[in-house]
C-alpha positions as MATLAB code, in Angstrom:
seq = 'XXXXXXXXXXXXXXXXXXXXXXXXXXXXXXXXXXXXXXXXXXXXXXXXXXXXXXXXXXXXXXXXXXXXXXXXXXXXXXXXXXXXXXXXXXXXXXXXXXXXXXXXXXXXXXXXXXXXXXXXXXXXXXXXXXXXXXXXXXXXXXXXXXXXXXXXXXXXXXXXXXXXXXXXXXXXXXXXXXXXXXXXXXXXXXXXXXXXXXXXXXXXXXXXXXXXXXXXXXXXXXXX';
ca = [
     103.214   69.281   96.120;
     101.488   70.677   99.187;
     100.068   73.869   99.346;
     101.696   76.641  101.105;
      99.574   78.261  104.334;
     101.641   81.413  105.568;
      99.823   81.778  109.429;
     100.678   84.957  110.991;
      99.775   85.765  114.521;
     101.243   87.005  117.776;
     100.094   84.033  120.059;
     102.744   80.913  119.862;
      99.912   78.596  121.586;
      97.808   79.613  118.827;
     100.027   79.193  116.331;
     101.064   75.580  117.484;
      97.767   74.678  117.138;
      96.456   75.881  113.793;
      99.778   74.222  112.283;
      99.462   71.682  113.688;
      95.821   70.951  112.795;
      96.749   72.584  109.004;
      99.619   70.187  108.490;
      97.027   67.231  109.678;
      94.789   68.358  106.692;
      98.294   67.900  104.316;
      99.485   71.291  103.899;
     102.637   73.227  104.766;
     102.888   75.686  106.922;
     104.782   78.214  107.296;
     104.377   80.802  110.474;
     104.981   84.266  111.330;
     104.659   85.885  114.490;
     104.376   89.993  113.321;
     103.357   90.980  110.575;
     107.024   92.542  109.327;
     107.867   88.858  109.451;
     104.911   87.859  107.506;
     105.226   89.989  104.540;
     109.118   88.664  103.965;
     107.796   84.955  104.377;
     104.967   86.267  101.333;
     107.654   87.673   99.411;
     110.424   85.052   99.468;
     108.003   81.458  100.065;
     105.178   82.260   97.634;
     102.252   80.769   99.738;
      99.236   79.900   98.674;
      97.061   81.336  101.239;
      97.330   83.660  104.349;
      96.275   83.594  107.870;
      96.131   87.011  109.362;
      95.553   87.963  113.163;
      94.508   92.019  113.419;
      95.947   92.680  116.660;
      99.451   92.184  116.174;
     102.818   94.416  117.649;
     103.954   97.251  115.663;
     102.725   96.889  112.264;
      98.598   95.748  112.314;
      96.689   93.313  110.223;
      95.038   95.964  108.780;
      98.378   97.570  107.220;
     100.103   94.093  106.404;
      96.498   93.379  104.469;
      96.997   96.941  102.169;
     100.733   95.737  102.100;
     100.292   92.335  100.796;
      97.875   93.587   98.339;
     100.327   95.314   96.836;
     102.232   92.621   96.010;
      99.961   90.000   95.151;
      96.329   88.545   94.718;
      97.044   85.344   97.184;
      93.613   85.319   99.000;
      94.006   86.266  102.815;
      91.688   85.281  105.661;
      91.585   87.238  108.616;
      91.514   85.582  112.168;
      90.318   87.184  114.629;
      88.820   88.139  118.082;
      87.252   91.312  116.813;
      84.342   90.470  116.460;
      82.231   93.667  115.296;
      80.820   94.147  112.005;
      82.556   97.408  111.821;
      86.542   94.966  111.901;
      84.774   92.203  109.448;
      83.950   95.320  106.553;
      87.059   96.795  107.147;
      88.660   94.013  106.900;
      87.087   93.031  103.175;
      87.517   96.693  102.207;
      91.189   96.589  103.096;
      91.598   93.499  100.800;
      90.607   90.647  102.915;
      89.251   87.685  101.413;
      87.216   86.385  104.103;
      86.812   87.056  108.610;
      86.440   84.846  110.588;
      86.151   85.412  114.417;
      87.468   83.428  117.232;
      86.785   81.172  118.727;
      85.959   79.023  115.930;
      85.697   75.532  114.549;
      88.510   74.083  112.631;
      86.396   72.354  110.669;
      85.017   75.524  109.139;
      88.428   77.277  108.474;
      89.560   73.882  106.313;
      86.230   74.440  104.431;
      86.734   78.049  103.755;
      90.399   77.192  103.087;
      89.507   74.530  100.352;
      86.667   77.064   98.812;
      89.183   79.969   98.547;
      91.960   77.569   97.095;
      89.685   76.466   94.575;
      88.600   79.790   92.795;
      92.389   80.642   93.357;
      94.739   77.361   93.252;
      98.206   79.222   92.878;
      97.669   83.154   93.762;
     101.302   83.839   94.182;
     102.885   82.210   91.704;
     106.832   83.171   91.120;
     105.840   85.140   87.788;
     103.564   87.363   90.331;
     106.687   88.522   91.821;
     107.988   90.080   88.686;
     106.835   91.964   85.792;
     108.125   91.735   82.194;
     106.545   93.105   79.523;
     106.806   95.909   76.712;
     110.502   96.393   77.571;
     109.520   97.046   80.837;
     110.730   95.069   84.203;
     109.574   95.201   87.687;
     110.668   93.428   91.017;
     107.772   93.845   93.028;
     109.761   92.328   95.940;
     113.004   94.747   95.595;
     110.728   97.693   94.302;
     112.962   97.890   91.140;
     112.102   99.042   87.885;
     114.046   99.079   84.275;
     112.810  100.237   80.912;
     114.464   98.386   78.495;
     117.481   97.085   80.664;
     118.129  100.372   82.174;
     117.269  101.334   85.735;
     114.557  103.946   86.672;
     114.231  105.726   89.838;
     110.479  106.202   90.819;
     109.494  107.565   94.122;
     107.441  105.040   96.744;
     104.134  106.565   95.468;
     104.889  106.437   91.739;
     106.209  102.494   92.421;
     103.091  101.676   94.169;
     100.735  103.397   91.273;
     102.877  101.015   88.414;
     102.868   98.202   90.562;
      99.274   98.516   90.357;
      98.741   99.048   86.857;
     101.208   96.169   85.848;
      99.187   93.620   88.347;
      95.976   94.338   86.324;
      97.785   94.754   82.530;
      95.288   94.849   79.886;
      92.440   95.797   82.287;
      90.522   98.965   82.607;
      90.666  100.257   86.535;
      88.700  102.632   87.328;
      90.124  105.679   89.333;
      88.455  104.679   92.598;
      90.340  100.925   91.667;
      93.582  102.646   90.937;
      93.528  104.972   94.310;
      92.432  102.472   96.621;
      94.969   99.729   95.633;
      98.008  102.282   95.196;
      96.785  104.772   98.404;
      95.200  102.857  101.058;
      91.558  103.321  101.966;
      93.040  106.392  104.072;
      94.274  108.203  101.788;
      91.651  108.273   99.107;
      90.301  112.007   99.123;
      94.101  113.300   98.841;
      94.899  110.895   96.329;
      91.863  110.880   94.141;
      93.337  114.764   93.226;
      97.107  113.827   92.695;
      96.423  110.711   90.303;
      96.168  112.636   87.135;
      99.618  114.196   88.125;
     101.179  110.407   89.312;
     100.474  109.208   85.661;
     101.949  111.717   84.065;
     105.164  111.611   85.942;
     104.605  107.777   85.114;
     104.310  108.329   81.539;
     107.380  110.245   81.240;
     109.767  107.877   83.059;
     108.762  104.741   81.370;
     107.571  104.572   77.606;
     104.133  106.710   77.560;
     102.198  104.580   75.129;
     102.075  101.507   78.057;
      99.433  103.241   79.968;
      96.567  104.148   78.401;
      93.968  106.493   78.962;
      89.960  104.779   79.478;
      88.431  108.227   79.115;
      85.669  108.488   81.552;
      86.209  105.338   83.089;
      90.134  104.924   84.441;
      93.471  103.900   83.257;
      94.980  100.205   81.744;
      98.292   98.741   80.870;
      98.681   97.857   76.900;
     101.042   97.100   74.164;
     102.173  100.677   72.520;
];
């Protein structure tokens, strides 16, 4: 089966032509021209890799990039005409995978696209979408959460903190990890102070023994 290459940018003549050239190199592809548009086709295709212009209407590359993260690890390579060092370490800070700027060879994209595939061949598999373990259930996709078969209402914030946690189960992350994944890079100095308070709420809407304390050091998902 091919893989899936979701390309999401605000130019059609662009777009022709990168599918067009991607499909030649024997994958699908499956395009998006804003980045609202973009995140459904991520949710509801599963690709393999992402495309992702910066400059797009309403919503920005930037924000789809913290989005996506959010919901899954599928690597994401930004393309685009912003050329400054200050967009390309943004850009990897935000979650990006790799920048490349344009104009630019398609030669070297199908390289890139072949190393990142690779080190990740199926990023956003179906089981990424969901999470079911120690009696506890989330849809990442419908932001819905049960504890052993029985709804539980978390606020946006809480969500994003478990969604988090649940993505990296049995793994220590670190504060900094946990607040720049579940905040935004924006956000971190607010957040940094409210995180102790987030995992308690956490703790005392689903069973408390899932998330466990890495004194010093962070937080991790476990078996009570």
């Amino acid at each position: 089966m091919a893989e899936k290459i979701l390309a999401i940018d605000d130019d059609p003549d662009f777009l022709h032509i990168i599918s067009h050239s991607l499909k030649q190199a024997g994958y699908e592809v499956i395009t998006a021209a804003s980045a609202e548009e973009g995140l459904r086709h991520a949710a509801l295709d599963q690709p393999n890799l992402v495309l992702l212009d910066v400059n797009l209407p309403k919503m920005d590359g930037w924000e789809m990039c913290r989005r996506l993260r959010r919901m899954s690890n599928v690597p994401i390579i930004f393309l685009s005409a912003r050329n400054s060092s200050e967009d390309v370490v943004k850009g990897l800070n935000l979650g990006g995978d790799d920048y490349i700027t344009k104009p630019f060879h398609m030669a070297e994209l199908l390289a890139r696209i072949k190393a990142h595939l690779r080190r990740v061949p199926t990023p956003m598999a179906a089981g990424e979408l969901t999470f079911d373990r120690y009696g506890l259930t989330i849809n990442f996709h419908r932001r819905e959460v049960t504890v052993h078969g029985k709804p539980v209402e978390l606020t946006p914030k809480e969500f994003d903190l478990l969604a988090t946690l649940a993505r990296n189960a049995e793994r220590v992350m670190t504060r900094q990890e946990l607040v720049a994944q579940a905040w935004g890079s924006d956000e971190h100095s607010e957040a940094a102070e409210y995180l102790k308070l987030y995992i308690l709420y956490l703790r005392r809407k689903i069973d408390p023994g899932v998330i466990v304390t890495a004194r010093g050091v962070g937080y991790r998902f476990a078996a009570s």
